[in-house]
C-alpha positions in Angstrom: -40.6 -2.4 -3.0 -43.8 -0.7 -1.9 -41.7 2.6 -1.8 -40.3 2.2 -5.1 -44.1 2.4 -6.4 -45.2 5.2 -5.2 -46.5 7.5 -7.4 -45.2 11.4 -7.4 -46.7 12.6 -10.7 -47.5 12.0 -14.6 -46.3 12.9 -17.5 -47.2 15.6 -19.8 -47.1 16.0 -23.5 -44.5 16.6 -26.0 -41.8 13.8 -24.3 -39.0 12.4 -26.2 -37.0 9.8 -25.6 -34.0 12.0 -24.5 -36.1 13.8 -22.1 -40.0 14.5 -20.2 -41.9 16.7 -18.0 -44.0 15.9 -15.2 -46.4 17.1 -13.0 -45.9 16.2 -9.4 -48.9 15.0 -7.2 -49.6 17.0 -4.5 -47.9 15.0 -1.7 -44.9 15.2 -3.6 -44.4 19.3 -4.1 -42.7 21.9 -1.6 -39.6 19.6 -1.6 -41.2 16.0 -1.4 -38.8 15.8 -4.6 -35.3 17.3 -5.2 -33.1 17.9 -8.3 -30.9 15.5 -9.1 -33.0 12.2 -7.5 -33.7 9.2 -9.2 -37.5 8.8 -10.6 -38.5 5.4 -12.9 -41.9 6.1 -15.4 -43.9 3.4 -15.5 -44.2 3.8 -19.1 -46.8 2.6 -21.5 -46.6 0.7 -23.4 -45.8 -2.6 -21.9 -45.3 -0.9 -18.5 -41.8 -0.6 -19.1 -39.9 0.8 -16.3 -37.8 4.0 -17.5 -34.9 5.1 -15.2 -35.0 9.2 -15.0 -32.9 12.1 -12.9 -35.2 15.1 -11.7 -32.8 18.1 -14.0 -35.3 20.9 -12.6 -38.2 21.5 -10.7 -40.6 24.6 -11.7 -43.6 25.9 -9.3 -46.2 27.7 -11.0 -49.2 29.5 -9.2 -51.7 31.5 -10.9 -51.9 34.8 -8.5 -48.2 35.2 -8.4 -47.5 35.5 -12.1 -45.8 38.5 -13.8 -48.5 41.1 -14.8 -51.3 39.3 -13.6 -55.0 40.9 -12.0 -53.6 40.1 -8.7 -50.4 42.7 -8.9 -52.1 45.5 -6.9 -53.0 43.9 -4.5 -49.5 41.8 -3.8 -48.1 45.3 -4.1 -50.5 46.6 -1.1 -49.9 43.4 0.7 -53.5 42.0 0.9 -53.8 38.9 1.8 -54.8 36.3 -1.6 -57.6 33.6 -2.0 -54.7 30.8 -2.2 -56.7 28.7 -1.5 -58.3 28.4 -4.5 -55.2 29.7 -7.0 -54.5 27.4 -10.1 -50.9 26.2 -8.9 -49.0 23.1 -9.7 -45.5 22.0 -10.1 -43.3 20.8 -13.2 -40.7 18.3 -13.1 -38.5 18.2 -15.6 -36.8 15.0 -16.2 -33.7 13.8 -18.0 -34.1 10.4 -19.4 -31.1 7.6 -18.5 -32.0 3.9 -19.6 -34.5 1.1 -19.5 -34.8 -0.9 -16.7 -33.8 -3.5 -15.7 -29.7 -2.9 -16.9 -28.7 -0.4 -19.3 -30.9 -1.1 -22.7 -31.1 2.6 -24.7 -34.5 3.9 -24.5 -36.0 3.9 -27.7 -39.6 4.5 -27.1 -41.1 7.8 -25.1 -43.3 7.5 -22.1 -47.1 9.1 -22.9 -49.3 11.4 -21.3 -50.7 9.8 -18.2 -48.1 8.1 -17.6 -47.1 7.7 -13.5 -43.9 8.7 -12.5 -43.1 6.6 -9.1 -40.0 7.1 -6.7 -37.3 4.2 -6.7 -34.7 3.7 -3.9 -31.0 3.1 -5.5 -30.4 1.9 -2.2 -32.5 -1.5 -2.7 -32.9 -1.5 -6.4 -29.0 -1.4 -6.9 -29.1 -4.7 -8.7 -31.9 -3.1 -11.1 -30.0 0.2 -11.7 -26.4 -0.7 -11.6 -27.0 -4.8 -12.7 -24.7 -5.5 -9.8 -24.9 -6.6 -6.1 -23.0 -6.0 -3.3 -19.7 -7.8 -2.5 -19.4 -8.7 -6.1 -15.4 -9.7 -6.6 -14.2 -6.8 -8.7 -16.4 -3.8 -7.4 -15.8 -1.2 -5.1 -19.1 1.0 -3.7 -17.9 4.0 -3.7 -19.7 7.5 -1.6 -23.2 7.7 -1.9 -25.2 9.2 -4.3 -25.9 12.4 -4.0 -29.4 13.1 -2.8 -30.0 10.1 -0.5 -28.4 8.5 2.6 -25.7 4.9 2.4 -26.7 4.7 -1.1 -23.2 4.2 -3.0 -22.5 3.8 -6.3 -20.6 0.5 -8.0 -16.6 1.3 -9.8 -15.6 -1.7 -12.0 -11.8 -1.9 -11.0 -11.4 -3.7 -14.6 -11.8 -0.5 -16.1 -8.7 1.4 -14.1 -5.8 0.5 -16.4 -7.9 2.5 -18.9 -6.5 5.6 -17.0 -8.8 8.0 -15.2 -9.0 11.9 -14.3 -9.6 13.8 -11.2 -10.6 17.4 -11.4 -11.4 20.4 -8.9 -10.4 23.6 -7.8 -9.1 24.3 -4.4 -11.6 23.7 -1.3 -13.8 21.3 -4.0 -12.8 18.1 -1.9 -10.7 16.5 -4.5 -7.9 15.2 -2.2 -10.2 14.2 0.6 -12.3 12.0 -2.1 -9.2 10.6 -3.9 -7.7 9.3 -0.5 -11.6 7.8 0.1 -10.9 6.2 -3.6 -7.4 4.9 -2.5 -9.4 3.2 0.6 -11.3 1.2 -1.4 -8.9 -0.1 -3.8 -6.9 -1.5 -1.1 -10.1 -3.8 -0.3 -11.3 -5.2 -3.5 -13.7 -8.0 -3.0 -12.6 -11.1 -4.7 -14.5 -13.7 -3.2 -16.6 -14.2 0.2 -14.7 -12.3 3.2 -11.8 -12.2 0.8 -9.9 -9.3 -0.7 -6.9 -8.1 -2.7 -5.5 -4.2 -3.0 -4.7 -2.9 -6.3 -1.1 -1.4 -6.7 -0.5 2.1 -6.4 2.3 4.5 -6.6 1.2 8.4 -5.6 2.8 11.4 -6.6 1.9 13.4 -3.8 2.4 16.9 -4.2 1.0 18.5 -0.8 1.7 15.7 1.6 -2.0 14.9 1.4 -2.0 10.6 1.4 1.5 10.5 4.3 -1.1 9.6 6.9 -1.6 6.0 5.1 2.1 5.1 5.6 2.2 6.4 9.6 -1.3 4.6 9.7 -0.1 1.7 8.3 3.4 1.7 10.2 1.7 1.3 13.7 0.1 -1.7 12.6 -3.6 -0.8 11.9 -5.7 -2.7 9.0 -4.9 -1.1 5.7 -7.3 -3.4 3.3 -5.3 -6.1 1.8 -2.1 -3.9 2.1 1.1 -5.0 3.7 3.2 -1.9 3.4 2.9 1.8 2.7 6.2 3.0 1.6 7.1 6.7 1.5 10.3 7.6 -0.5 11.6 11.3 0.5 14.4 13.5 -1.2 17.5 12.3 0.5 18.2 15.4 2.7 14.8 15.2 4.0 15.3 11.5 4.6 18.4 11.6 6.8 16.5 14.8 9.0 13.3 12.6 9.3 15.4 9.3 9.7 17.1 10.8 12.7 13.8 12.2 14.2 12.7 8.6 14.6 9.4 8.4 11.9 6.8 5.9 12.7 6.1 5.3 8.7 8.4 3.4 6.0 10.6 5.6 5.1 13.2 5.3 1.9 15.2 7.9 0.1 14.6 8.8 -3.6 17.0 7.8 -6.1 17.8 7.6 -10.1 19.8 5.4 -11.7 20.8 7.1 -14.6 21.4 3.6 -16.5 17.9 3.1 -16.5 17.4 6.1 -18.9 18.5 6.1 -23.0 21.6 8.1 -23.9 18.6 10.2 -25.7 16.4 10.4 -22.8 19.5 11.7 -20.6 20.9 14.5 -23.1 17.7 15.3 -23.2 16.9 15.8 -18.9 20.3 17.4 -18.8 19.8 20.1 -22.1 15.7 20.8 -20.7 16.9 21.1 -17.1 19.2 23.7 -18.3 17.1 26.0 -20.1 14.2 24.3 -21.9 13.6 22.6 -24.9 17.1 23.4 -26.0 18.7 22.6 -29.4 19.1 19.8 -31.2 21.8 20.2 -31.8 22.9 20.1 -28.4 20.9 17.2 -27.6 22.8 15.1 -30.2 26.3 16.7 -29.7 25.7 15.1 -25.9 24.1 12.4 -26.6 27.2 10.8 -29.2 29.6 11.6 -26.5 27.4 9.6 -24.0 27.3 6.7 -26.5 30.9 7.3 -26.8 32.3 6.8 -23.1 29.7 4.5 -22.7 31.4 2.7 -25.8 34.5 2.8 -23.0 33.4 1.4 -20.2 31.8 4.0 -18.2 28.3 4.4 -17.1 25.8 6.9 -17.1 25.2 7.2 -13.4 29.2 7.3 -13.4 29.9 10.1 -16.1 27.1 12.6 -14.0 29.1 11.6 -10.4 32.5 10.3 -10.1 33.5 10.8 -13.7 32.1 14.3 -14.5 35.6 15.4 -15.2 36.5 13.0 -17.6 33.0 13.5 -19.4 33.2 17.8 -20.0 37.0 16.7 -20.9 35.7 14.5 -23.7 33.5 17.5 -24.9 36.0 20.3 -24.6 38.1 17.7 -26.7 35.6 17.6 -29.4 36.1 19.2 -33.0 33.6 22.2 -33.8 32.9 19.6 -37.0 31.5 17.1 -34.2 30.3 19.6 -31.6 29.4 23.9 -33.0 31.4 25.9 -30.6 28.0 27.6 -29.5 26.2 24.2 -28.6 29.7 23.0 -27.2 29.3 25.9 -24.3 25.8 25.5 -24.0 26.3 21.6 -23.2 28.9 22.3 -20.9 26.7 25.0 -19.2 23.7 22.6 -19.1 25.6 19.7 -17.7 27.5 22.3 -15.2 23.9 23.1 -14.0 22.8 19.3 -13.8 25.9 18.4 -11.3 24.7 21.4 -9.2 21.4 19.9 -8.6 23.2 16.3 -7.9 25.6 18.1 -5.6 22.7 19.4 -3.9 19.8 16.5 -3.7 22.4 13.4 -4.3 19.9 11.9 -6.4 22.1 9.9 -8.4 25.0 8.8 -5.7 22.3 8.0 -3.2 21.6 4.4 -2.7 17.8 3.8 -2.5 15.5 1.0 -3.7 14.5 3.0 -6.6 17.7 2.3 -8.1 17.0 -1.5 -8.6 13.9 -2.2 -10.9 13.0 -4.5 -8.3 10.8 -2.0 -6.4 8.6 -2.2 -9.6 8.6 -6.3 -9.1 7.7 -6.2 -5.9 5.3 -3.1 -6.1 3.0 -5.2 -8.1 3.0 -8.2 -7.1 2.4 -7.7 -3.2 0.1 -5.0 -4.4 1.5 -2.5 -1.8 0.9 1.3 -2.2 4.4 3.2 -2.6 4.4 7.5 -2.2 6.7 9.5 -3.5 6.6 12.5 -1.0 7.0 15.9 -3.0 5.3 18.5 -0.3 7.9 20.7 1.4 8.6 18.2 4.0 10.0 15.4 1.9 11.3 17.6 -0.9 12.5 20.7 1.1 14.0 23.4 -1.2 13.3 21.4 -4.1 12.7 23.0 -7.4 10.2 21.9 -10.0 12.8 21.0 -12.4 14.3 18.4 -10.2 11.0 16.8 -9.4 9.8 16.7 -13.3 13.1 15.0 -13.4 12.1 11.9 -11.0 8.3 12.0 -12.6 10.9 11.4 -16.0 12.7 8.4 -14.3 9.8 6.9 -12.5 7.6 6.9 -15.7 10.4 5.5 -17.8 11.2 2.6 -15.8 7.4 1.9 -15.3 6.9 1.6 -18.9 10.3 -0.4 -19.3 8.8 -2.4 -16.5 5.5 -3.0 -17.9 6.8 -3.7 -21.6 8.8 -6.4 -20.6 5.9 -7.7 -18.1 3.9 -8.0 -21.3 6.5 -9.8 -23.4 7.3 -12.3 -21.1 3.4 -12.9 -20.8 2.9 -11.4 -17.3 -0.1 -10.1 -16.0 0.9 -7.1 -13.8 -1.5 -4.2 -13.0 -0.6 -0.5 -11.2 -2.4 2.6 -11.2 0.4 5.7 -11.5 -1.6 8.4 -9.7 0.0 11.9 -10.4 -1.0 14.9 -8.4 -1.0 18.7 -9.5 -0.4 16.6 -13.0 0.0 20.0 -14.8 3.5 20.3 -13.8 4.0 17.2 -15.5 2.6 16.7 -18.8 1.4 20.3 -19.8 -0.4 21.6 -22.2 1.6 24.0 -24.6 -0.4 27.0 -23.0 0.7 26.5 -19.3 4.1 27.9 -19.0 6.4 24.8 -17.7 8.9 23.2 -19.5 8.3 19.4 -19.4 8.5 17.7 -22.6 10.4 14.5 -21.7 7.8 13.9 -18.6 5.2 14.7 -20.9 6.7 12.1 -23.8 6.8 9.5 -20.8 3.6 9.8 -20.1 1.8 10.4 -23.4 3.4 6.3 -23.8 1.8 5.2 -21.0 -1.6 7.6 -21.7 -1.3 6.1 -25.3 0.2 2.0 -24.3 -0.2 1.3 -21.0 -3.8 0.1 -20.6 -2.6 -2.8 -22.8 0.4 -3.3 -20.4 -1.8 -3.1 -17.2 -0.5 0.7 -16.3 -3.0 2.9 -15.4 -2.5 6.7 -15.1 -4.5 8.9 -12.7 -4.3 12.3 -13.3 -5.3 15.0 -10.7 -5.6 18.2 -11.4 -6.4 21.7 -10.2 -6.6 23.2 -14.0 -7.3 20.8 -16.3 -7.4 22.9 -19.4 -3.6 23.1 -18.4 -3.3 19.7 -18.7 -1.5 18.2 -21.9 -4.9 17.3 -24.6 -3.9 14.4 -25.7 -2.8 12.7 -22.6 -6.2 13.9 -21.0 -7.7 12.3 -24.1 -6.9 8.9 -23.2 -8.8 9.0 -20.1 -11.9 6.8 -19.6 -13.5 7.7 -16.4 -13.4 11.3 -14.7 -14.3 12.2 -11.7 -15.4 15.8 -12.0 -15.2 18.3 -8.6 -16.1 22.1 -8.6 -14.1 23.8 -11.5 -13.4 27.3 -12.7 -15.7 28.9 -15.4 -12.6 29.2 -17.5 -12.2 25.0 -17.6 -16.0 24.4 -18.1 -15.3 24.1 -21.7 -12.5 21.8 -21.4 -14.2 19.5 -18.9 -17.1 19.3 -21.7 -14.9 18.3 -24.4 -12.5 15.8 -23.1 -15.8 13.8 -20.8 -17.4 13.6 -24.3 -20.2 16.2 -23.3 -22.1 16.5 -20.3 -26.2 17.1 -20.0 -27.2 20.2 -20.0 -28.3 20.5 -16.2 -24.8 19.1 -15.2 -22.6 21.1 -16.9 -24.3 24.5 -15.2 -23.8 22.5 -11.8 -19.8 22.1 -12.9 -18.9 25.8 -11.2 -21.4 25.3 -8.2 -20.8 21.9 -6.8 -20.7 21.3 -3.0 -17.4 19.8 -1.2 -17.1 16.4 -1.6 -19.9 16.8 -4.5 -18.3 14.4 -7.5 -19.9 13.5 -11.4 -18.7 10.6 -12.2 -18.3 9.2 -15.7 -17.0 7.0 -17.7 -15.8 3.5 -18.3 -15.5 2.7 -14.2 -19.2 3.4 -13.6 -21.3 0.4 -13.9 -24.3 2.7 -15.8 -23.7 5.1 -19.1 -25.1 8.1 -18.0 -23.3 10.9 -15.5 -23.5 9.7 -11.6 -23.4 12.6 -9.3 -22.0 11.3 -6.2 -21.1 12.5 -2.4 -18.3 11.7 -0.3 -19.0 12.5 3.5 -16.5 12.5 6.0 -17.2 8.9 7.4 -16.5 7.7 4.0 -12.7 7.4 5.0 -11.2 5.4 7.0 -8.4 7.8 7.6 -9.1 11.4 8.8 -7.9 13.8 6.1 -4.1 15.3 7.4 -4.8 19.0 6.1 -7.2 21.1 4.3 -8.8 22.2 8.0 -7.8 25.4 9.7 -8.7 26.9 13.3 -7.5 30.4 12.4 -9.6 32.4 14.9 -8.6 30.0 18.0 -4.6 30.0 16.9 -4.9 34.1 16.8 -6.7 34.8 20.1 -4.0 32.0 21.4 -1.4 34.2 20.1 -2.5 37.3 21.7 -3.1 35.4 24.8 -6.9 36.3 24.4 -9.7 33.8 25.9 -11.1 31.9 23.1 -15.1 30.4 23.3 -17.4 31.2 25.9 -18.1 34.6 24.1 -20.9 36.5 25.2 -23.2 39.6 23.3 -22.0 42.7 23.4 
């Protein structure tokens, strides 16, 4: 307590109750206090304790200002009376809440008064009006600017759906496998936890460590298995090498998916959006067979034959001649890319809705491996195409869940999420992914079906879906998405949002619905954060090329 009261300053005039200046005692200046720390103003009147971030530090001395008596002799390079130079230094602060919890601050501090340092490391319960090992909240990183200080996440807020952003190198995968860490151990009563159910679209093969972690029988949290479902060819080459993880071939079961839904994967896989007109001409002769008994995984294997028959049979009053050839180009197209992957004649737990039951309710962590060892050769095309299926039966899942009265919860977490649900300006062709999840963006959080969108670009991410997104965690971005990032987070302070292009790696804001406080958190993730080392991201390119060259490596001496 006795460090949370000591004084570094006092305020100035002209304060609102948005934000204040300060000037810092002298024991405080040269760095006794940083941007971005935590200050509280023992405000008059009432001595009501104000909760404030340091948004910019300014040093003033009077013989080195612009123009000033004392410019000849700086530019000769005599030495200066310092000593006794007017100098002091100005704190500007942004205002958060009242303490203690989260009460608006209505009222501005005065003149005079002190500004005193507060720990967030022992006032957590007066900042984030939580303790530790409360059921229901996971500390995550520390906040940036101090040491084992982390930050409360209300898990109750994840089926709200949440956002992950950052360029390249920013951190964002390292940080996200640190988040998937602590959901797996969600405090629910003393020494008790439960894991929240995840499925991962991993696009780079950066979570795989989790299942070959879990697979040798180390302590995962509250998880029992981490299953990793792989494009079949990749299965049976890995299968036969022996892998130490759970591993499972991805599969579709086209009878899962609407008549609509499937004219629509086969017309889009083709070439696009398509016509309508092609789209309906396919999807009346799927209604059709299925009328006689077949099925849709059936008409795209064994009874492809019998389904371009049908359309070569049908009347240009049914069918144009121009959409008839399309179609049949299209679907020629489609069996190509189940000739090559086997998607649909591959048995794999995917093809049972089961996987969803079981998913959830043993609250496992399921990834679907799309880096270019479990999805060798694969095109883009065929992967939007299992994002389709996978987000289809989830909704289908969850829909029925909440009409039989069932209380299921899974967070959807999407990688490189561009490529799925796009916005019009970012040139992939996606729009039945992108319908999929716009429903769950738009329905799920009633169902219990969170979405987790990462991406690299968000500004190429689909508006709307972004839209429905409550909490963001925010990484380094590119100048060109600053504007995005503003919009869709519902506006950033002033000092943040210049820090959005400059942020450090591992260096997160956090906002939103999962923080426990309604202001921005900026937030660190260090390397002993995670459980798990991170599998890539490192490099040792100097030491692989002097090995190459057979050159001795270390040891170096001057030349």
């Amino acid at each position: 307590m006795k460090q949370q009261q000591e004084k570094v300053g006092m305020i100035l005039s002209q304060s609102t109750t948005r934000e204040a200046a300060c000037q810092l005692l002298e024991e405080a200046e040269r760095g006794g206090i940083r941007e971005g720390m935590l200050l509280v103003i023992e405000a008059s009147p009432n001595k009501r304790r104000l909760l404030a971030r340091v948004s910019e530090i300014v040093p003033y001395n009077a013989f080195f200002t612009e123009g000033d008596p004392w410019s000849e002799a700086r530019r000769k390079n005599l030495p200066l009376p310092e000593q006794v130079a007017r100098r002091y230094e100005i704190c500007r602060l942004e205002l958060l809440v009242e303490l203690p919890g989260t009460n608006e601050i209505t009222i501005p501090p005065h003149p005079g008064d002190y500004v005193c340092r507060i720990d967030p490391k022992t006032a957590r319960e007066e900042i984030f009006g939580v303790r530790e090992g409360e059921s229901g909240i996971i500390w995550f990183g520390t906040q940036a600017g101090y040491r084992g200080s982390p930050v409360p996440l209300d898990v109750e807020a994840i089926p709200m759906h949440t956002a992950i952003f950052g360029v390249t190198g920013s951190g964002k995968s390292f940080d996200t496998g640190a988040l998937i860490e602590k959901l797996v151990s969600i405090p629910v009563a003393a020494n008790r936890a439960v894991s929240f159910p995840m499925l991962v679209i991993d696009a780079h093969g950066d979570y795989l460590e989790y299942a070959r972690y879990r697979a040798k029988g180390n302590d995962l949290g509250a998880v029992d298995t981490v299953i990793r479902y792989v494009f079949p060819d990749a299965w049976r080459r890995l299968r036969a090498t022996g892998p130490v993880e759970k591993l499972e071939p991805i599969g579709i079961n086209l009878d899962d998916l609407e008549p609509r839904d499937l004219a629509e994967l086969v017309v889009q896989y083709y070439g696009g959006a398509g016509s309508e007109l092609q789209i309906h001409g396919l999807e009346r002769t799927f209604v059709e067979m299925l009328d006689a008994g077949w099925t849709l995984s059936a008409l795209l294997t064994s009874g492809y034959e019998q389904l371009t028959t049908q359309i070569k049979k049908k009347a240009a009053s049914e069918i144009h001649d121009a959409a008839k050839s399309a179609i049949l180009r299209a679907l020629s197209k489609f069996k190509e890319a189940e000739d090559k992957h086997q998607l649909f004649s591959q048995n794999s737990p995917l093809q049972d809705k089961k996987w969803v039951d079981e998913l959830t309710r043993q609250g496992n962590l399921a990834i679907v491996d799309f880096s270019a060892e479990g999805a060798p050769g694969v095109e883009l095309p065929m992967k939007q195409l299992v994002m389709t299926y996978l987000a289809a039966v989830l909704f289908a899942s969850f829909t029925r869940y909440k009409v039989q009265g069932e209380d299921r919860y899974l967070l959807f977490v999407i990688e490189e999420a561009q490529n799925f649900c796009p916005d019009p300006s970012y040139p992939v062709g996606a729009t039945l992914a992108k319908t999929k999840l716009s429903a769950i963006a738009t329905q799920g959080r009633k169902f219990g079906l969170g979405l987790c969108l990462i991406s690299q670009r968000p500004s190429f991410v689909d508006g709307i879906v972004l839209s429905m997104c409550n909490t963001f965690f925010i990484h380094r971005v590119s100048p060109e998405d600053v504007p995005f990032v503003r919009t869709v987070t519902g506006g950033l302070p002033s000092g943040l949002l210049a820090r959005l292009t400059k942020l450090g790696k591992g260096e997160i804001i956090i906002t939103g619905q999962m923080s426990k406080v309604p202001f921005p958190l900026v937030v660190r993730v260090e390397k002993e954060d995670r459980k798990i080392p991170h599998p890539t991201g490192t490099t040792e390119v100097v030491r692989n090329l002097a090995r190459l060259r057979e050159v001795e490596y270390g040891n170096h001496q001057e030349v």
